[in-house]
N, C-alpha and C positions, 0 to 999 in steps of 0.2 A: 504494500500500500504506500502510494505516493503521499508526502508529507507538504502541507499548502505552505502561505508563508506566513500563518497564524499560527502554525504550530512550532516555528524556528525561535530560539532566542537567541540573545545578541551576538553569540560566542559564533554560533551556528551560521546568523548572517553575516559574519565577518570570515570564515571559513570558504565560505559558497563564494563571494564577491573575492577574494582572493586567487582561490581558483578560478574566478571568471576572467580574472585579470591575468596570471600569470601562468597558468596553462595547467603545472603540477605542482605539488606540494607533500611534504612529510611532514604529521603533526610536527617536530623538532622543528622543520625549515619555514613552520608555517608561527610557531612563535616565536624565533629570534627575528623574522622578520616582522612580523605584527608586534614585538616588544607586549605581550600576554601578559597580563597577572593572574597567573591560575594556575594550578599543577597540570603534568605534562598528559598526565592518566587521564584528569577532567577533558584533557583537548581531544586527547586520543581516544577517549569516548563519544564524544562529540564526531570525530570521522567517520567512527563506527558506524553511530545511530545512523548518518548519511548516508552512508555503504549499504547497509541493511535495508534500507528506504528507495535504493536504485539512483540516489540522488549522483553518488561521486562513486568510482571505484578504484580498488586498489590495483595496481598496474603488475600484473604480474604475481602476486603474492609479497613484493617486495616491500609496501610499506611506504609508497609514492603511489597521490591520490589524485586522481583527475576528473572536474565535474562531466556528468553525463545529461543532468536534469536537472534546468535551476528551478528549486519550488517556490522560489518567487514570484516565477514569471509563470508556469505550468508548461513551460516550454522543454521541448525533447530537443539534444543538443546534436544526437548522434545522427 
């Protein structure tokens, strides 16, 4: 089940809107470059949730995430 953008919070739309902007990300590359206040677990649960949802996926199994479905917009990317 696709997640709208009433069900994202802030972490989540700064997650999506990074990837929409920079192509890929690892939660790690994704908060030294956002300068995060949160633990790294909280982010990396936050990709999850995203992954699980069809929103972003993980490239490979490696741990680099790349969005597929912004639910902000309800737009399919692929």
């Amino acid at each position: 089940m696709s997640l709208t953008a009433d069900d994202l919070n802030d972490l989540d739309e700064k997650i999506v809107e990074y990837l929409a902007t920079k192509g890929r990300a690892s939660p790690t590359l994704f908060m030294r470059a956002e300068d995060v206040d949160t633990s790294r677990q909280w982010v990396s649960s936050r990709f999850t949730r995203l992954a699980e949802h069809g929103h972003i996926r993980d490239l490979y199994d490696t741990g680099v995430y790349e969005l597929v479905a912004d639910p902000r917009e309800g737009s399919n990317l692929e």
